[in-house]
C-alpha positions in Angstrom: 124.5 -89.6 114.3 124.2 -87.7 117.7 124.7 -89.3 120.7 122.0 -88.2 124.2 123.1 -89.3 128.2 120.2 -90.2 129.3 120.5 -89.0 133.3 117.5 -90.7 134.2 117.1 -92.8 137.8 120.6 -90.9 138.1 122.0 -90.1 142.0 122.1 -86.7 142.7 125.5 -86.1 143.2 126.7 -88.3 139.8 125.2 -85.6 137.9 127.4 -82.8 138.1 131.0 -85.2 136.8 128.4 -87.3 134.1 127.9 -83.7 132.8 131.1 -82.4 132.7 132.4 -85.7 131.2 129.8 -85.3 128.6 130.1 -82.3 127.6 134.1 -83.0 127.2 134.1 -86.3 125.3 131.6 -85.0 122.4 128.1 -86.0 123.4 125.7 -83.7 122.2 123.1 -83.7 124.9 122.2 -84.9 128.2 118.2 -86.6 128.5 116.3 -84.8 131.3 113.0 -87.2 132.9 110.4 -85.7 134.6 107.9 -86.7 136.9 106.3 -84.1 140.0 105.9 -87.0 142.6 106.4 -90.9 142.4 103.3 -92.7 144.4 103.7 -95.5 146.0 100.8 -97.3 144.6 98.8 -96.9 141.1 95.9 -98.3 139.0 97.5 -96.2 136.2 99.4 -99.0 134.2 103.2 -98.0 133.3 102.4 -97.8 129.3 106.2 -98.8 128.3 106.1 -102.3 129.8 104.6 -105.3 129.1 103.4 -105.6 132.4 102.7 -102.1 133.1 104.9 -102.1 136.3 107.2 -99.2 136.2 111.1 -99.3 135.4 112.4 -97.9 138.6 111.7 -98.4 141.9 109.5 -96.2 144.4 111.8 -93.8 145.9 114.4 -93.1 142.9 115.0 -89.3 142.7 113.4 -87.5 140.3 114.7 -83.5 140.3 112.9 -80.9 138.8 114.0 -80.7 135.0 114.8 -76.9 134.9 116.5 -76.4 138.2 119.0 -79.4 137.3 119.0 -77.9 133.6 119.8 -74.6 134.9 122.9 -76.3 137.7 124.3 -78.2 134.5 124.6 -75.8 132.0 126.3 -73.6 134.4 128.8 -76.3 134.8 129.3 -77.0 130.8 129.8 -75.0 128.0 128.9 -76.7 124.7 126.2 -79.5 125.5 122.4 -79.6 124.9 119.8 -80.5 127.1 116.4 -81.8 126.2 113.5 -83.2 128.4 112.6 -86.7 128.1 109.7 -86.2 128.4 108.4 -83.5 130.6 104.3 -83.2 131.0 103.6 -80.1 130.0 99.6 -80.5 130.7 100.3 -81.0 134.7 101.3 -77.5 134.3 100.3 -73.8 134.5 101.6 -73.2 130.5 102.7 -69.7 131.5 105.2 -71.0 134.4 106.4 -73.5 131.9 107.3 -70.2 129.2 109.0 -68.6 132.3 110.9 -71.6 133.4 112.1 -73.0 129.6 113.1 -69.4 128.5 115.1 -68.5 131.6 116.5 -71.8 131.2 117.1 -71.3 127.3 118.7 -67.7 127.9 121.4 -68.6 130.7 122.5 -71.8 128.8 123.0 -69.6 125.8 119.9 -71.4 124.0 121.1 -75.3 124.6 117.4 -75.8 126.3 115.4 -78.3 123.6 111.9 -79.0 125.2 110.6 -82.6 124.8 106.7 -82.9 126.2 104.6 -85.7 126.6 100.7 -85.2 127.8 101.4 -87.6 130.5 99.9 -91.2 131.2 99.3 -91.2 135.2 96.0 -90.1 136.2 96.7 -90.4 139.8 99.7 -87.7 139.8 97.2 -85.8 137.6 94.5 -85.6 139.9 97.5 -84.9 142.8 97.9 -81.9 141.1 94.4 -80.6 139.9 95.3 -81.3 136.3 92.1 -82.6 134.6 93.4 -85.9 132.5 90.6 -85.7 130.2 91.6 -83.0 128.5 95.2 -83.2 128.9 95.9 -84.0 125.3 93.9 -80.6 123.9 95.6 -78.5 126.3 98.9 -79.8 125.3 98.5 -78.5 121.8 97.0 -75.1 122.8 100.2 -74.9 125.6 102.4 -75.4 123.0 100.6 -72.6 120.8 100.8 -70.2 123.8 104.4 -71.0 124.6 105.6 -70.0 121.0 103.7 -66.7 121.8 104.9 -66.0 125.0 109.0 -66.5 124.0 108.5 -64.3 121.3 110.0 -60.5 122.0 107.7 -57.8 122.7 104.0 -57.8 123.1 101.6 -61.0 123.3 98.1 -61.6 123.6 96.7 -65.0 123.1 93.3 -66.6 123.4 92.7 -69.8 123.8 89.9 -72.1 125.1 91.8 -72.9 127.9 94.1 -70.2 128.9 94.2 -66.5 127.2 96.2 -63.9 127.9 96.0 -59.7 127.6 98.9 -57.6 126.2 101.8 -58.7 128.2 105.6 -59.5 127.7 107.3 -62.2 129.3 111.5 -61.7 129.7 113.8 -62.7 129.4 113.0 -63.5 125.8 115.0 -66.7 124.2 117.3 -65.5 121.5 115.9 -68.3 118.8 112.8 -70.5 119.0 113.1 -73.1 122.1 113.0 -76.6 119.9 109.9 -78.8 120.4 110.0 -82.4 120.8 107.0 -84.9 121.4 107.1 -88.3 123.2 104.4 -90.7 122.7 103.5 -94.0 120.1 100.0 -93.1 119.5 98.9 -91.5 115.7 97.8 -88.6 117.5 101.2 -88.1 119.1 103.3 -88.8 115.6 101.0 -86.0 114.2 101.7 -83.5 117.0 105.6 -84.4 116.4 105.2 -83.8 113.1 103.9 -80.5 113.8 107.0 -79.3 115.7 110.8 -80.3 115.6 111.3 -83.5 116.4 109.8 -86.7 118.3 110.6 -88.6 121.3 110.7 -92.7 121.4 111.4 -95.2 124.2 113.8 -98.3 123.3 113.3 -100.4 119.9 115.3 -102.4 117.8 117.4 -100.5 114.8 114.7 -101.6 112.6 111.4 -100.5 114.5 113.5 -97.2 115.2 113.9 -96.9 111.3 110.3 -97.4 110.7 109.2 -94.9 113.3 111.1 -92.4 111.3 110.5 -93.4 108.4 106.4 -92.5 109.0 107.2 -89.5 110.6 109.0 -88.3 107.5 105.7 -89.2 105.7 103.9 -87.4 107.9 105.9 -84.1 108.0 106.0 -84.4 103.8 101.8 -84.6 103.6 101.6 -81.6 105.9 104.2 -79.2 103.9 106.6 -79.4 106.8 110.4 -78.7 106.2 113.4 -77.9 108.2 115.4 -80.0 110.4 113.5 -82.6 112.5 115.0 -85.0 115.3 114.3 -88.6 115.9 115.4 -89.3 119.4 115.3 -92.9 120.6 117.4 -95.9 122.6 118.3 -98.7 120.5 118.4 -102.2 122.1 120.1 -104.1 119.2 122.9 -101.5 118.6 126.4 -101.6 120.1 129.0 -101.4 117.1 129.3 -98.2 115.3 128.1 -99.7 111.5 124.7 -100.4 114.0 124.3 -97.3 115.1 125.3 -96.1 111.3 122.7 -98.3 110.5 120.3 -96.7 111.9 120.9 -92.9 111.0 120.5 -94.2 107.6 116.5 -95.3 108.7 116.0 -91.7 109.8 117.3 -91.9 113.3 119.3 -88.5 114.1 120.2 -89.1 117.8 120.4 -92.3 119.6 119.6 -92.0 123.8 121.8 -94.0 125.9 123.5 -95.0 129.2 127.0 -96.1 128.0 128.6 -97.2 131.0 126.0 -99.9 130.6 127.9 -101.4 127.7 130.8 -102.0 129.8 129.8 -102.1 133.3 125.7 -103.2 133.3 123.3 -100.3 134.7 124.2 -100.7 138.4 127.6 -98.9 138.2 129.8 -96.7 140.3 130.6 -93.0 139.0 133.8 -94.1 138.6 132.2 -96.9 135.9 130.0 -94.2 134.4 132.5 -91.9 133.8 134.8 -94.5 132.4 132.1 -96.0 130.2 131.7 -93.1 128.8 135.1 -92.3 128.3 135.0 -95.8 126.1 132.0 -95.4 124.5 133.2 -92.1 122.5 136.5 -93.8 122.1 134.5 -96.7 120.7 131.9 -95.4 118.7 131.3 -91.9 119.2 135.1 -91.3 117.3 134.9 -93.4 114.7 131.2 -92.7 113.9 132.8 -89.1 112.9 135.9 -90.2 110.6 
């Protein structure tokens, strides 16, 4: 079992000691969010809540992924990072190859890419990103950006973006790993396609069956290799729970630890003790 600090709703200037501590006390990657702008009022419902109101409030900073990613791992020297979830359809897909590989090459390939086709039309439209189609161009996106991170010579055509002989460098040493966010079938199959999948917060046991179909799916389609199942559990807090759950099929678990000792409204100081406790606590003896 792998352990993710999730650094979202984070203050800017925790981020820099939450990473170092991480990378120090074993974790093995820090969470990324992503969103371009926060409006201040939506018809878009917030699909993770029951209410559809969102989980933070209007105002909390949201950085942009690959600049922070960038600031981090130049501060860290063994830790991952990932994107939870970045929307990969609000953007131009060759910008997104330039970003994730410089990214992936100056971390010394610890950049995993976690996408998610987005659910708020209104920061769509902000952006002249059509929301219709955002779910096609994901999948041809993620076709192009395999293309464009390999070295030497690409062309590509697509129905939505093509591309004459070109290279792109720097070049990522090894394939940038592919993670997908999202509940719906269509989103389990395009996870199964790629390297891993993205959840939100369930019990141990919804978790387990999450991964558990994903596994089905990856068998019917011929797919082998390492695959992730990234998630936050919200009955898990001992390690034989968390054990509990990598034997469902869960590979890394997502989480704010300082929560467990000091709610989600701590001080640095809290975070970085929390933690400090939480590998003692679980993190340690999850690896004797």
């Amino acid at each position: 079992m792998r352990f993710a600090v999730s650094l979202a709703y984070q203050p800017l200037d925790h981020l820099a000691e939450m990473a170092r501590a991480a990378d120090r006390l074993g974790y093995h990657s820090l969470g990324v969010p992503d969103h371009v702008v926060d409006l201040e009022e939506l018809a878009t419902p917030y699909p993770y809540t029951s209410d559809g109101a969102r989980r933070w409030e209007v105002g909390t900073p949201w950085p942009d992924p690959w600049v922070l990613i960038a600031s981090l791992a130049a501060l860290t020297t063994r830790i991952r990072f990932f994107t939870s979830v970045y929307v990969l359809p609000l953007r131009n897909p060759f910008q997104v190859a330039k970003s994730v590989g410089t990214a992936a090459v100056l971390s010394g390939d610890r950049v995993d890419l976690g996408i998610g086709i987005g659910w708020c039309r209104e920061e769509f439209e902000l952006l002249g990103a059509d929301f219709s189609t955002r779910g096609r161009r994901t999948d041809e996106a993620l076709d192009l950006l395999a293309a464009l991170w390999r070295p030497g010579t690409t062309t590509f055509e697509g129905r939505f973006h093509s591309a004459p002989p070109l290279t792109m460098e720097p070049t990522p040493s090894r394939p940038v790993p592919v993670f997908v966010g999202g509940l719906s079938e269509v989103a389990f199959a395009r996870a199964a396609r790629h390297d891993g999948w993205i959840g939100d917060l369930y019990t141990i046991e919804e978790a387990g069956r999450h991964a558990q179909a994903l596994a089905r799916l990856r068998e019917d389609a011929g797919r082998t290799g390492p695959f992730s199942v990234i998630t936050a559990l919200s009955d898990a807090f001992a390690p034989e729970h968390f054990a509990r759950a990598g034997e469902l099929g869960v590979t890394d678990v997502m989480t704010m630890p300082w929560a467990y000792y000091h709610g989600l409204e701590a001080t640095l100081e809290q975070k970085l003790d929390g933690m400090e406790r939480f590998a003692a606590d679980v993190l340690q003896p999850l690896e004797m």
